[in-house]
C-alpha positions in Angstrom: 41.2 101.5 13.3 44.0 99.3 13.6 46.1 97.9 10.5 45.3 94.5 12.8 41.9 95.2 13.3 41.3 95.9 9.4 43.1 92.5 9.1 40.1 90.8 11.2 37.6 92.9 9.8 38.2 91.7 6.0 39.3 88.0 7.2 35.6 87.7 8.3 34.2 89.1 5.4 32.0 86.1 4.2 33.4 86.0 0.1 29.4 86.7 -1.7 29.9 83.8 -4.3 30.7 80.8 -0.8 27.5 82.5 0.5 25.3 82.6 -2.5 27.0 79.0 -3.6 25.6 77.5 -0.2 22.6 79.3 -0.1 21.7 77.6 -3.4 21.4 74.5 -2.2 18.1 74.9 0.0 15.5 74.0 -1.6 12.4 76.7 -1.6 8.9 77.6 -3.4 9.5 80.4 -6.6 6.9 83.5 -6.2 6.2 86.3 -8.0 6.2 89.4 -6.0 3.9 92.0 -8.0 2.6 95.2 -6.7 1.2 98.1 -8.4 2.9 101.8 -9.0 0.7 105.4 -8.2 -0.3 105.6 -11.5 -1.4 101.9 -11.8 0.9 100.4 -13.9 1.6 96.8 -12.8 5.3 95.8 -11.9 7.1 92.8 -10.1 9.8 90.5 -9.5 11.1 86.5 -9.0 11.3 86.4 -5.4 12.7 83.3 -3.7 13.0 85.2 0.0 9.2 84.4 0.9 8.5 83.2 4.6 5.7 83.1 6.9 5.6 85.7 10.1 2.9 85.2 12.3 -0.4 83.5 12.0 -2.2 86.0 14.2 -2.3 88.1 12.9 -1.6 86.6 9.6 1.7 88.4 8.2 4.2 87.6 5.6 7.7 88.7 4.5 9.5 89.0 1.6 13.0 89.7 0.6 13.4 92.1 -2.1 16.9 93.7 -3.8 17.3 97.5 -2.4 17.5 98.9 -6.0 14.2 97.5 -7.1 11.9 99.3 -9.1 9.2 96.9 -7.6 10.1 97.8 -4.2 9.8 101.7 -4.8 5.9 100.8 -6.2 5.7 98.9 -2.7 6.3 101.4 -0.6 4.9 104.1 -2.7 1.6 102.5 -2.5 1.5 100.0 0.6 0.5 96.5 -1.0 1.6 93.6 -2.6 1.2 90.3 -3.7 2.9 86.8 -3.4 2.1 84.7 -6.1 3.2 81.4 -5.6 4.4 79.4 -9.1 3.0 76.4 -10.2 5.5 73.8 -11.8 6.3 74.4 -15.5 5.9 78.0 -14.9 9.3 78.4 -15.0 9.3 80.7 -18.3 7.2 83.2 -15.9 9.9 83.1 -13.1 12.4 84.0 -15.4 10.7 87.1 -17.1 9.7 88.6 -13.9 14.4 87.8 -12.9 14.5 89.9 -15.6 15.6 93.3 -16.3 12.7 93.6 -18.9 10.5 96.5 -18.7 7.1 95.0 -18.7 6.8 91.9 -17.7 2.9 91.6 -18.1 2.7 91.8 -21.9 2.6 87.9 -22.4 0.7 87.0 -18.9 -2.7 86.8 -17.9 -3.7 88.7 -14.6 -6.0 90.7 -12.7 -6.5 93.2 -9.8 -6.5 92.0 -6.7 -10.2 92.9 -5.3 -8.8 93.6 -2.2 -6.0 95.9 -2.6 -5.6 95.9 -6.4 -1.9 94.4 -6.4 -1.7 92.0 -9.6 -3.2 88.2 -9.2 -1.3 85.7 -11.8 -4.6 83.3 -11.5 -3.4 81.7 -14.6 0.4 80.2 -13.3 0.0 79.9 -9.4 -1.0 77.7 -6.8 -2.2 79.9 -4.3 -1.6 84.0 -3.6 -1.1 85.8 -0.6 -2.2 89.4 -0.9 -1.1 92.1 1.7 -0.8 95.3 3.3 2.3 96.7 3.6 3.1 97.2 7.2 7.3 97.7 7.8 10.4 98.0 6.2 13.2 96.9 7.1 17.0 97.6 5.4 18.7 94.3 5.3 22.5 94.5 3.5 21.3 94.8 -0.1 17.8 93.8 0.4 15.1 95.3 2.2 12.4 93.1 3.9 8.9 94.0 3.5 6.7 93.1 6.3 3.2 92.7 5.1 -0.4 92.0 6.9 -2.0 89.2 4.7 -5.7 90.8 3.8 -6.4 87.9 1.5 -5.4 84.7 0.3 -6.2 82.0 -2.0 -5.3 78.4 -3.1 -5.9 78.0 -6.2 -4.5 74.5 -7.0 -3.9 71.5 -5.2 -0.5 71.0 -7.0 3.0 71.3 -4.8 4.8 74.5 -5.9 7.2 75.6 -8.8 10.8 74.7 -6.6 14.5 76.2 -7.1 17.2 74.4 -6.1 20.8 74.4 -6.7 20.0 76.9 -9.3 17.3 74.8 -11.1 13.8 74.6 -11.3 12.1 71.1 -10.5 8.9 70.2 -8.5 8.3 68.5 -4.7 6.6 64.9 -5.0 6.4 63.2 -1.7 8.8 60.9 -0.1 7.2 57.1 -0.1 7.0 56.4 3.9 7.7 52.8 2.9 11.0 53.3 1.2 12.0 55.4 4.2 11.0 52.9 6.7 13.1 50.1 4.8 16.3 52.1 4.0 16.2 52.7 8.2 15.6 48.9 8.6 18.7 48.4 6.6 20.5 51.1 8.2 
């Protein structure tokens, strides 16, 4: 390699804190990731990297850090769980961000009936639970494809939201305010 094309190569080099800085300012739902190691002890992680695949058939993915302990108990034993916040859960979020060792001593959950992966019935809205079906290395992440084998709303409420590093909740836009700030437009 070149010293010119070492030159190009490190001007394009994206600096991680412009990246991270912009990507904080989309707005998206907080889940927990949770999953389940080979001798049953429940893990997990705050996982903002949650998106919709396919509906048929129904799949999921999620973005999880390449060092994770979570994501070693998710491949070791094929499933997991997104459990998607309500608001003022925000304490929960922030426990399973953590680098604490169990995460599950102050919070209610249960086996997942389908594939046993943790349910957190008590602080969500609504779960996804899955089959792991691919892996994929992604820079420091890995995405985990899963096959949804179950899922549940159990609220009506909009989702815990992050934003611009903060937690907040989603109300709807009045159509009528909209409609007069384009009159006045």
């Amino acid at each position: 390699m070149t010293t010119n094309e070492i030159e190009v190569e490190q001007h394009e080099l994206l600096p991680p804190h412009d990246f991270r800085s912009a990507m904080s300012r989309l707005a998206h739902s907080v889940t927990v990731v949770t999953s389940r190691t080979a001798t049953d002890t429940a893990c997990g992680l705050t996982c903002s990297a949650f998106m919709s695949v396919s509906a048929e058939p129904p799949l999921v993915a999620v973005g999880v850090h390449a060092r994770s302990r979570s994501l070693d108990a998710i491949r070791e034993t094929g499933v997991f769980c997104v459990n998607v916040l309500a608001p003022s859960h925000e304490s929960v979020a922030l426990v399973f961000a953590s680098a604490a060792d169990d995460r599950f001593t102050s919070i209610a959950w249960h086996p997942s009936p389908t594939t046993g992966a943790p349910i957190l019935s008590q602080v969500i809205i609504a779960y996804f639970d899955c089959e792991l079906t691919e892996t994929v290395p992604a820079g420091d992440h890995v995405v985990a494809f899963g096959r949804v084998r179950d899922v549940a709303i159990v609220s009506e409420t909009p989702p815990l939201i992050h934003c611009q590093r903060e937690f907040g909740s989603w109300s709807k836009v009045d159509s009528m305010v909209l409609e007069s700030k384009r009159k006045d437009a």
